[in-house]
C-alpha positions in Angstrom: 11.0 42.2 -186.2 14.7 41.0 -186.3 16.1 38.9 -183.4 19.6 40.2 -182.6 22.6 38.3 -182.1 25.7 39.3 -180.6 29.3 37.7 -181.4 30.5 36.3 -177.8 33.2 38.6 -176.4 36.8 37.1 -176.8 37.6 37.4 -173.0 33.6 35.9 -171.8 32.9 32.1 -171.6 31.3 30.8 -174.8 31.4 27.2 -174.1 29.2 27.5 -171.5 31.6 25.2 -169.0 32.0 27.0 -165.5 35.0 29.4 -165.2 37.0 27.9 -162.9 37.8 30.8 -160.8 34.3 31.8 -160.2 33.3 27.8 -159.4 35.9 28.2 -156.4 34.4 31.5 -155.2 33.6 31.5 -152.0 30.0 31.7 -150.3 28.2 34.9 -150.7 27.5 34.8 -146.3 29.3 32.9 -143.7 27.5 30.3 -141.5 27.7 32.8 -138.9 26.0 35.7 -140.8 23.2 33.4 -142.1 22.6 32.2 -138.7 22.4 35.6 -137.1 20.1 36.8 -139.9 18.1 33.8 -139.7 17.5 33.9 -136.2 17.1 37.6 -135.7 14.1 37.4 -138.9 12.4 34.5 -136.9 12.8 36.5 -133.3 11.3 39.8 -135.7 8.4 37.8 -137.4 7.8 36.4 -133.9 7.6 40.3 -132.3 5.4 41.3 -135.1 3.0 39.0 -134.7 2.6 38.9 -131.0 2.0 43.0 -131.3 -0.3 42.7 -133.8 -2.5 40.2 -131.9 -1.9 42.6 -128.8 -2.5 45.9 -130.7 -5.6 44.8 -132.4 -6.7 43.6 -135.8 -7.0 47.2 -137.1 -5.1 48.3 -140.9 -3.6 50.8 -138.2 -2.4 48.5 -136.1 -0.6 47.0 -138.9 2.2 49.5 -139.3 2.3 49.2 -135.3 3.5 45.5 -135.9 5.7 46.0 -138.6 7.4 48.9 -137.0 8.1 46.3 -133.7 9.3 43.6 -135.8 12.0 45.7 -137.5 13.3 47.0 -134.2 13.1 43.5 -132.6 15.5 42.3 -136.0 17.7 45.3 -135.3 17.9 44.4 -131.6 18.4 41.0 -132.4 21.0 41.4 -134.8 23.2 43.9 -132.8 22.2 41.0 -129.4 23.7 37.4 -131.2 26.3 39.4 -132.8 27.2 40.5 -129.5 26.9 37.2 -128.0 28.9 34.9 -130.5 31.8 37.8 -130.5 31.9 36.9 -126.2 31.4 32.7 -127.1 34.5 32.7 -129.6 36.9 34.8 -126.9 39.7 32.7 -126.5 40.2 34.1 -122.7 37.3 34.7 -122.0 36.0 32.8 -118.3 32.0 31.9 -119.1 30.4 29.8 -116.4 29.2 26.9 -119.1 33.3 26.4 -120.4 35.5 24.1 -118.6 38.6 26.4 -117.3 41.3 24.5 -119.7 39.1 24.5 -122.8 40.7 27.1 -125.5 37.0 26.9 -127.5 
């Protein structure tokens, strides 16, 4: 048995230093994104559980759960996506903003 070695390609990074253009890459979600996934997971884990305790403690019931919690993401996703778009409406008139506010 042989251990291979391969010679480092002339345009890859063999010092092992960052590259600087991937160091300034940006983030691989937005705050927004996380927050909407993060919330709409713990809304889902939340429905999941609370029709599993409802349905029963059956291997049946189960798929009954999981099934709820991945419509309650969905829901959830498609619902704060909805709801942040109407919050960051610069015209938009919503009974908690003060009428000169602009955010």
């Amino acid at each position: 048995m042989s251990a291979r070695v391969s010679k480092p390609s002339p345009e890859g990074n063999p010092s092992g230093e960052p590259d600087p253009e991937i160091s300034g890459a940006s983030a691989l979600l937005s705050a927004r994104s996380a927050v909407i996934l993060g919330a709409s997971f713990l809304i889902a884990v939340c429905a999941g559980v609370l029709a599993y305790l409802a349905l029963g403690h059956f291997p049946a019931d189960l798929a009954g759960a999981v099934l709820a919690g991945g419509s309650a993401f969905a829901g959830a996703v498609r619902l704060l996506m909805a709801i942040i778009a109407l919050t960051g409406t610069p015209g938009l008139r919503l009974p908690w903003r003060k009428p000169g506010r602009a955010t």
